[in-house]
C-alpha positions in Angstrom: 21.9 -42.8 -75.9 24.1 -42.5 -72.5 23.9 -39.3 -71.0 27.0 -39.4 -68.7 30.1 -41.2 -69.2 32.3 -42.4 -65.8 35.6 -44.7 -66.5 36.9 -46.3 -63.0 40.9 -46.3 -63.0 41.9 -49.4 -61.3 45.4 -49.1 -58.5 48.5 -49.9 -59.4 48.6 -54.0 -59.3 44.8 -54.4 -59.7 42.6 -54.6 -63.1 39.2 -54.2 -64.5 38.3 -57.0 -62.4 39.3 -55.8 -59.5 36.7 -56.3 -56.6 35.3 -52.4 -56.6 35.4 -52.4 -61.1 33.4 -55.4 -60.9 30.7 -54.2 -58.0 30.5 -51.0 -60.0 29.8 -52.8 -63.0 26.8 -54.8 -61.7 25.1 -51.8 -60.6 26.0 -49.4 -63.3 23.9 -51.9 -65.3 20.5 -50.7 -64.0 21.6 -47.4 -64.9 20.9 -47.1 -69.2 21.6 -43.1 -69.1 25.6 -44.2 -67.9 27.8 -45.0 -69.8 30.5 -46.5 -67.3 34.0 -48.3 -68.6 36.3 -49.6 -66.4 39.7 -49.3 -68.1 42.7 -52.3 -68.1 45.6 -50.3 -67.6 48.2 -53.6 -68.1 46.0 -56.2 -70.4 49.5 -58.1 -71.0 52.2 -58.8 -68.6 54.4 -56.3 -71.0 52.2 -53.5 -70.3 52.8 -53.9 -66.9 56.6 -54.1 -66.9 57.2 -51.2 -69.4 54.4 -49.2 -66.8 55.1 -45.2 -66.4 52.5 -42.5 -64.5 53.2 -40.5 -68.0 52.4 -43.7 -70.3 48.9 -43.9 -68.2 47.9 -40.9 -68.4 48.0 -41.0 -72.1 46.7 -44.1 -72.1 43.8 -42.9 -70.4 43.9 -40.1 -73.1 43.9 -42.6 -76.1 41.0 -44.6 -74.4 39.0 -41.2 -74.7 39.9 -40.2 -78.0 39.7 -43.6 -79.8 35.7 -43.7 -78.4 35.3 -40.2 -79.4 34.1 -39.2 -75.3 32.8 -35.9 -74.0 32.8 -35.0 -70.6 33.4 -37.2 -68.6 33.6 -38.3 -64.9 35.9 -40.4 -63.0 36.2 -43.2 -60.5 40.0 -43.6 -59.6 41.5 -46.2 -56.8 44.6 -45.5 -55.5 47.2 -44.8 -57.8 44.3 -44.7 -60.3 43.8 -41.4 -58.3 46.7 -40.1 -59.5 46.4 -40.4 -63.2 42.8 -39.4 -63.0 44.5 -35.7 -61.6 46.9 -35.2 -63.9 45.2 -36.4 -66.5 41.9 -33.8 -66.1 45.0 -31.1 -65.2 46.4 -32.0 -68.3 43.2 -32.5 -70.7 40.4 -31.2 -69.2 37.1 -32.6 -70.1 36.3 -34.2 -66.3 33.5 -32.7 -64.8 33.7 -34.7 -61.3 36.1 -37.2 -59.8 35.7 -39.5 -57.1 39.1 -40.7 -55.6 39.2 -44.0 -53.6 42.2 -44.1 -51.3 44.0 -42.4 -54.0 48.1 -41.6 -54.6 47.9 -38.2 -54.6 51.7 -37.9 -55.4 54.2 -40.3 -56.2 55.3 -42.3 -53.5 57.8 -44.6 -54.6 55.8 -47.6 -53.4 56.7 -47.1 -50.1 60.2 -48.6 -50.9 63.3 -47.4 -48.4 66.4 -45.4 -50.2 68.3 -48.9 -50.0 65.2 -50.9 -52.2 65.0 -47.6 -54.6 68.9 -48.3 -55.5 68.8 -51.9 -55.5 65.8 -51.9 -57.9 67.9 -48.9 -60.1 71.1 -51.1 -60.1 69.6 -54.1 -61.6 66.9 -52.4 -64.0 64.3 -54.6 -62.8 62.2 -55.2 -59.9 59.8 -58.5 -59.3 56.2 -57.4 -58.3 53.3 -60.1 -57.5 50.7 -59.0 -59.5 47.3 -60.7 -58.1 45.6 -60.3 -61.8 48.2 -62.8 -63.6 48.7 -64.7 -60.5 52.2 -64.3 -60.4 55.6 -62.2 -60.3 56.2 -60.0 -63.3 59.1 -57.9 -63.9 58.8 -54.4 -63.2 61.2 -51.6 -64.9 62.5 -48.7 -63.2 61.6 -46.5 -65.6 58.5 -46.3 -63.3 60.5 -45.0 -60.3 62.0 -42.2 -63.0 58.9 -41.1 -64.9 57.5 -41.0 -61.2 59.6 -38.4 -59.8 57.9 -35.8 -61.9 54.6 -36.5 -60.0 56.1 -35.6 -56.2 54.0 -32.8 -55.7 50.3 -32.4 -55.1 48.3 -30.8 -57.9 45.6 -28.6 -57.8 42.1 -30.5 -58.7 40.6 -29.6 -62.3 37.1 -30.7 -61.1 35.2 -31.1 -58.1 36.4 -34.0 -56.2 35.2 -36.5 -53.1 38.2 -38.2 -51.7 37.2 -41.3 -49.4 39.9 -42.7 -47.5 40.4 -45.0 -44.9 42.0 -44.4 -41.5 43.9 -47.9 -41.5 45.6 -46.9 -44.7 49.2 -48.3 -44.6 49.6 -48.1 -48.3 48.8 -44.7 -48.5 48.8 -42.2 -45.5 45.3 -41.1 -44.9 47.3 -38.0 -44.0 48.3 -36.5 -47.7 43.8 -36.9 -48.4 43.6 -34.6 -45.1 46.3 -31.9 -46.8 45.1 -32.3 -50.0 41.6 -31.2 -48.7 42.7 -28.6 -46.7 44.8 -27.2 -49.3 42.2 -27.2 -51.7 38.9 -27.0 -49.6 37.2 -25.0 -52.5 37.3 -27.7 -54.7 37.4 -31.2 -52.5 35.5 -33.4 -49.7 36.8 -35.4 -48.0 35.4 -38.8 -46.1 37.1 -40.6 -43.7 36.5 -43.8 -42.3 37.5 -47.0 -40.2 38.7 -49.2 -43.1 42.2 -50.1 -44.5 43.6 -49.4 -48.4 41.3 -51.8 -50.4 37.8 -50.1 -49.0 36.4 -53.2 -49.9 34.4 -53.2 -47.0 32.5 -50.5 -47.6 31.1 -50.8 -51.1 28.3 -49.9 -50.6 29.2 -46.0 -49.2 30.8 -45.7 -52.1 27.9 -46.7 -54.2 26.1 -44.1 -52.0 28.9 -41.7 -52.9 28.8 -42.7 -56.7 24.7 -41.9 -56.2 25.2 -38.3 -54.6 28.2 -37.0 -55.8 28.9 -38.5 -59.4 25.5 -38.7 -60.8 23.8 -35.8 -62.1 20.6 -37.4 -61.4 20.4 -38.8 -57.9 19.2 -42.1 -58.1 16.8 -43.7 -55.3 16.0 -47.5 -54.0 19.5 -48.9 -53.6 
């Protein structure tokens, strides 16, 4: 029987297959007292374009209840690092979260004032999504449901943030307030690397080791 459950939240046009779900995967493997998930937030191109922070987050919630989960840790990737706070503010039940380059607010995809009202005025906005392989429509009901997330939350758990200092998707800068703001509770690791991290899997195995684990794990 698993003694620790950890679900990785994949970013906002990523998957369960993403590069770091799928690395985390192999190695989770060797681990039988883990119970780790890695959760599809858009199986269908639908689930995608109807896509809210709010709809996640009970998503996530659903995913919990349907399989009957304790406590619980949490792996999320960038905007996966924002449902994973709100969702343990909202819920409870996380005891540790480790946040990869995460959204720590909403941030409007980085879209100027101009984009914002040409994507409200027509409904719809295209988005490549590298999963399907190609543009899906994307509803701004995101953009709405998002405005509710603007400010920074405190964390419900303790949490390791590792951020890159090449982000240009999400500011390295908002991981460095959040920490300060909330030094009782977070770490923080910065690093030469861009958004994906991708390059440096294996710290964040390291991290997964250390941090998440409540038995340190040796040899890898």
């Amino acid at each position: 029987m698993s003694e620790q459950t950890i679900l990785f939240l994949h970013g906002f046009t990523a998957s369960a297959r993403s590069t770091k779900a799928q690395y985390l995967g192999e190695r989770f493997k060797a681990l039988p007292q883990v119970d780790f998930d890695a959760i599809d937030f858009n199986p269908t191109p639908a689930d995608f374009e109807h896509m809210t922070t709010t709809g996640l987050i009970h998503r996530l919630r659903q995913f919990v209840l349907d399989r009957d989960l304790g406590a619980l840790s949490i792996i999320g990737s960038s905007y996966g690092g924002l449902i994973a706070l709100h969702y343990a503010h909202r819920f409870g039940g996380v005891e540790k979260m480790l946040l990869l380059a995460p959204g720590l607010c909403w941030l409007s995809g980085g879209l100027s004032d101009e984009e914002l009202a040409h994507w409200r005025d027509r409904g719809i906005v295209p988005v490549f999504h590298p999963a399907f392989g190609r543009e899906l429509p994307l509803r701004y009901d995101l953009q709405r449901d998002g405005l509710c997330y603007l400010e920074f939350i405190p964390p419900s758990a303790p949490t390791l943030i590792i951020h890159g200092w090449n982000d240009s998707t999400v500011p390295v800068d908002h991981s460095r307030r959040y920490a300060a703001d909330f030094a009782d509770s977070v770490q923080l690791i910065e690093m030469d690397a861009d958004h994906d991290l991708n390059g440096h899997l294996d710290l964040i195995w390291e991290s997964v080791q250390t941090f998440l684990l409540r038995t340190k794990q040796g040899g890898e």
